[in-house]
C-alpha distance (Angstrom), angle and dihedral (degrees) to the residues before:
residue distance angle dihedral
X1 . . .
X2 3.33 . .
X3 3.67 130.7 .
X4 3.71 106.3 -111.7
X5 3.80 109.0 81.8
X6 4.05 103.5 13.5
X7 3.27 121.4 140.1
X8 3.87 115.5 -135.5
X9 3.72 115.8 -115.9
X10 4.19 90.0 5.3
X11 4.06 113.2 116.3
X12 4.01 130.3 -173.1
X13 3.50 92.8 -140.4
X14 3.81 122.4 85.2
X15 4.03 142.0 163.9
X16 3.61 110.9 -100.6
X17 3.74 116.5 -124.8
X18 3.69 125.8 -146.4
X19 3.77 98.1 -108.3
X20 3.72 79.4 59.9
X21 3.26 101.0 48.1
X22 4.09 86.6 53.5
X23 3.30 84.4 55.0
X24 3.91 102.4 64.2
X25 3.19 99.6 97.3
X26 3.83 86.0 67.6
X27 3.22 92.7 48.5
X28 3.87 87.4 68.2
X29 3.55 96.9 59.7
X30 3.52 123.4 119.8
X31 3.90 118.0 -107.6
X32 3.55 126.2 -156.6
X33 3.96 116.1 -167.0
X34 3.64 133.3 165.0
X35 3.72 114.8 -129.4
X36 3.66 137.8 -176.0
X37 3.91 124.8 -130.9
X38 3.69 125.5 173.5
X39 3.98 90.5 -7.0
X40 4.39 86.8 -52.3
X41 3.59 121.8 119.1
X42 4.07 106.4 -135.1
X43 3.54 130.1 166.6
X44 3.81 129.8 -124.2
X45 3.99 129.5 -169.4
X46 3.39 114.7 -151.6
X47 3.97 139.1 158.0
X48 4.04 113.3 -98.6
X49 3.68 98.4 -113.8
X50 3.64 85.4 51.4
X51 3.67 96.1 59.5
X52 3.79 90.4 47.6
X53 3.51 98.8 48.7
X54 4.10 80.1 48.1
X55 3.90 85.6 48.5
X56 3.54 91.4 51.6
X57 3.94 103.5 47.2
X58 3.63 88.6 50.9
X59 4.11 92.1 54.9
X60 3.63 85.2 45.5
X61 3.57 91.8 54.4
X62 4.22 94.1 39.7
X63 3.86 92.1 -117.6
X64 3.84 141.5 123.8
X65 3.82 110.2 -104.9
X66 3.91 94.3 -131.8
X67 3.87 82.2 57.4
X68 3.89 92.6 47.5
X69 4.09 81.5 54.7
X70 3.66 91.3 52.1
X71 3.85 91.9 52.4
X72 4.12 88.8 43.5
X73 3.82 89.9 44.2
X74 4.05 90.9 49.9
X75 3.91 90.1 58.3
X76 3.77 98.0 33.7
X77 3.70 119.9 124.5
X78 4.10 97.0 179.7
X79 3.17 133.3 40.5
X80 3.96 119.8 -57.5
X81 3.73 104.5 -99.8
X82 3.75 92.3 50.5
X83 3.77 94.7 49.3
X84 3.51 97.5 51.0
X85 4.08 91.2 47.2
X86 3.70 79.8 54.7
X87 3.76 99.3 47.1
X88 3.98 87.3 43.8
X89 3.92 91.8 49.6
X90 3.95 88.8 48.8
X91 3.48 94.7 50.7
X92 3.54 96.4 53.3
X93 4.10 85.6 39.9
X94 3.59 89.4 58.7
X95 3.62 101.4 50.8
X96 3.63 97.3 50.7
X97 3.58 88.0 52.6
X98 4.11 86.6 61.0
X99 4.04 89.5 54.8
């Protein structure tokens, strides 16, 4: 992650607990959520754990997530839904890396 927006001592990685892990299945769900880029409303389809992991980056990085989008949409070179799993999966890649 990058330095602008991190929160000392906060981390994207975390132990999974086993009321999560009952819960995977709805992770797995589709996820349809209207989000705004460059002042347009657009919609994006994405699995629930992939919306909170999207959720969480953007806390982590003390930003909106419709302007996380706009920054993942201005580097994207696919179509929205696959970039942010991407970004999302990175993010998470990275920090794991760091432990």
């Amino acid at each position: 992650m990058g330095a602008s927006g991190e929160h000392a001592g906060s981390s994207l990685t975390r132990e999974t607990t086993s009321s999560e892990t009952a819960e995977t299945s709805g992770a797995q769900a589709m996820r349809k959520r209207s989000v705004v880029i460059a002042g347009h409303r657009t919609s994006v389809s994405l699995e629930t754990a992939f919306w909170s992991g999207l959720k969480e980056i953007a806390e982590h990085r003390g930003i909106s997530v419709n302007r996380l989008v706009e920054t993942i949409d201005a580097a994207r070179g696919t179509n929205l839904s696959s970039a942010i799993r991407v970004f999302v999966l990175q993010c998470y890649k990275d920090e794991a890396v760091k432990d």
